[in-house]
C-alpha positions in Angstrom: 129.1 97.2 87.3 126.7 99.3 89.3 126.7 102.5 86.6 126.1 99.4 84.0 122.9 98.0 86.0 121.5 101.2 86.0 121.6 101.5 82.5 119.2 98.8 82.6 117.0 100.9 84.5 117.1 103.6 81.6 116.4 101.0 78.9 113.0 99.8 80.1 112.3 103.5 80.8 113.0 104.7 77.7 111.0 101.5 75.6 108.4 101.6 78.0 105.5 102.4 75.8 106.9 99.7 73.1 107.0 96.9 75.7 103.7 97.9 76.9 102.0 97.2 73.4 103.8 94.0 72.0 103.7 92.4 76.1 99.9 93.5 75.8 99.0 90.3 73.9 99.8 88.2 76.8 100.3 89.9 79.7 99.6 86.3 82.1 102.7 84.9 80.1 105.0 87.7 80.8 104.0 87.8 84.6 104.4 83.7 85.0 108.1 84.1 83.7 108.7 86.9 85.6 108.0 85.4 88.8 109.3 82.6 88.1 112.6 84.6 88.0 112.2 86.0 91.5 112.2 89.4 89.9 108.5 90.0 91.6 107.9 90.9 95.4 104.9 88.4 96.3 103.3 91.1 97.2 103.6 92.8 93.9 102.8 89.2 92.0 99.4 89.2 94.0 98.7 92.8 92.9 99.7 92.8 89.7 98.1 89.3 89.1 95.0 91.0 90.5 95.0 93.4 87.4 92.3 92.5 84.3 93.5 95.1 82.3 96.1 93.6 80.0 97.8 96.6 79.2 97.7 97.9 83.2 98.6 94.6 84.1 102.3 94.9 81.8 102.5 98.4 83.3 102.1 97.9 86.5 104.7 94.6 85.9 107.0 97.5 84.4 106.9 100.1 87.1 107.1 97.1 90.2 110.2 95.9 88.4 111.6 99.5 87.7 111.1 99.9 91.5 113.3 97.4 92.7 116.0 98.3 91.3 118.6 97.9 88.9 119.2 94.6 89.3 115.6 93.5 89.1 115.3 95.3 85.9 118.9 93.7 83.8 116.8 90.6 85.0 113.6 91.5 83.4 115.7 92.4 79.7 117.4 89.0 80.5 113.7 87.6 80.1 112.8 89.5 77.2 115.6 87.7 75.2 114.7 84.7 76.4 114.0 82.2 73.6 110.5 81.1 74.4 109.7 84.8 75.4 111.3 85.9 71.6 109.1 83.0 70.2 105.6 84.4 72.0 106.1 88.0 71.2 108.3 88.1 67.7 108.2 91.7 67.9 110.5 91.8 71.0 113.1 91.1 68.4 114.2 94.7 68.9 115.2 94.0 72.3 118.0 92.2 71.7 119.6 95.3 69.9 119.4 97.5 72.2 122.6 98.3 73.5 123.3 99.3 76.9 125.6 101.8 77.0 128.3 102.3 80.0 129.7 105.4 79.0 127.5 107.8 80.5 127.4 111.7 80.0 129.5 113.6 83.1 126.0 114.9 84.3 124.7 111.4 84.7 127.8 109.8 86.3 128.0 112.6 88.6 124.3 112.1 89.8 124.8 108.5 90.4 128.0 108.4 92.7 126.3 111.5 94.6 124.4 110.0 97.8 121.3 111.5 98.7 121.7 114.5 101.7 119.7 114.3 104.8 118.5 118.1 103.6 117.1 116.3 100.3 115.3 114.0 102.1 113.4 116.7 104.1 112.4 118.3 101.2 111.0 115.1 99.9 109.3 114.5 103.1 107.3 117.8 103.3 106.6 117.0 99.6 104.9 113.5 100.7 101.4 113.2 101.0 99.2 110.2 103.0 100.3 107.8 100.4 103.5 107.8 102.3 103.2 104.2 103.6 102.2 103.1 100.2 104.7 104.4 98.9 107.3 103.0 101.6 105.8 99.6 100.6 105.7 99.8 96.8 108.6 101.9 95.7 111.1 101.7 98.3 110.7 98.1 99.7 110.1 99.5 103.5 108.8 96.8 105.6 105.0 97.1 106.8 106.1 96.4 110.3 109.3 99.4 110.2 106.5 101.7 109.2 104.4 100.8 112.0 107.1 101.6 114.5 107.9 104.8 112.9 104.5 105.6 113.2 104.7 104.9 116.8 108.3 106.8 117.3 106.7 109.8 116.0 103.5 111.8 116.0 104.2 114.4 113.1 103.6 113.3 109.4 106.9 115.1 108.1 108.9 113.3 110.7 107.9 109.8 109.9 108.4 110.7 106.3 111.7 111.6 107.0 112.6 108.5 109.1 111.3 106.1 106.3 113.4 107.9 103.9 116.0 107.7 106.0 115.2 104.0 106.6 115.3 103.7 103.3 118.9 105.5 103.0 120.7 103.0 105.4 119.5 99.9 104.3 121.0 100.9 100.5 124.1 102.4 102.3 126.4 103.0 98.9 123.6 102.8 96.5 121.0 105.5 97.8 121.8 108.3 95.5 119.6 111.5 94.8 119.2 110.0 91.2 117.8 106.6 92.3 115.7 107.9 94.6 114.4 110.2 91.8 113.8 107.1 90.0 112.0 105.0 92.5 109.4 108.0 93.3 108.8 109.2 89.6 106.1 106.4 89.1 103.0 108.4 88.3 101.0 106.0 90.6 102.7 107.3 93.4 100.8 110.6 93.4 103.8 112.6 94.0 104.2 115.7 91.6 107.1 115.5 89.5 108.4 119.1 90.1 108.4 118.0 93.8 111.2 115.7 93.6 113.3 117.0 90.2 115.4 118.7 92.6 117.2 115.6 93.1 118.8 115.7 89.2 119.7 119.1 89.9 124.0 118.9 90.4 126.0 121.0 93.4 
């Protein structure tokens, strides 16, 4: 089930610049439903619902779902065949095509059941800029308050990188592979450079 979810994950990647155009027309409808679904953080509703920019506004909806995961996002395609959301935008007919394949290649399955090393996580620490607590917040779903102790606990700007990531690490236990994390930093808005954290496709 979890190689399937993560599929999903793939899938709203992959048609992202398609979704962005046809969910363009009425952005406010899309982000109503979504919520409605739980499949926002309120703190991501209130951001995103800040947005005037129709076609930011479905991106941003996009990358907030992308970041929370797999499940959030086989929620969001779940929407998108939704009757009355098939009825608003007729050209998310495509949608309900798109097949969401299991059988992944050997590199991608081997990525996905590979958890991420404390060594990785270093290197993605010394790769992390100021944003770091935005991105704690945003992409990996780190508490405001955790970050404030880690802050306290330690005085270097590596180290509390490092102790996020590693927050972030045991609270996903089974699920915090190289490849996920990958995923959940690769959001342009997150200011990291992309040949910073590719190392974490690369196999062993």
């Amino acid at each position: 089930m979890s190689g399937k979810l993560w599929k999903h994950i793939e899938v709203l990647q992959s048609h992202k610049a398609k979704l962005i155009d046809i969910l363009s027309s009425d952005a406010d409808f899309v982000l109503q439903h979504a919520d409605s679904r739980f499949l926002l953080s309120p703190q991501g509703y209130k951001q995103i619902k800040a947005c005037r920019n129709p076609s930011e506004k479905v991106t941003d909806l996009l990358d907030h779902v992308i970041s929370r995961g797999p499940d959030a996002a086989h929620g969001l395609l779940e929407l998108l065949k939704d009757k009355e959301l098939q009825e608003n935008f007729p050209m998310l007919d495509f949608i309900k095509n798109v097949q969401v394949n299991t059988q992944s290649s050997g590199r991608t399955n081997h990525l996905c059941s590979h958890l991420v090393t404390e060594k990785q996580l270093m290197t993605v620490a010394r790769a992390t800029g100021r944003s770091w607590r935005e991105i704690g917040i945003l992409a990996l779903d780190i508490p405001s308050v955790k970050l404030d102790e880690i802050m306290e606990d330690h005085s270097r700007h590596v180290e509390r990188v490092f102790e996020m990531l590693r927050c972030w690490r045991n609270r996903q236990r089974d699920e915090a592979t190289a490849a996920r994390l990958h995923s959940l930093l690769s959001h342009e808005d997150l200011a990291l450079p992309k040949d910073s954290i590719d190392f974490l496709l690369e196999t062993s």
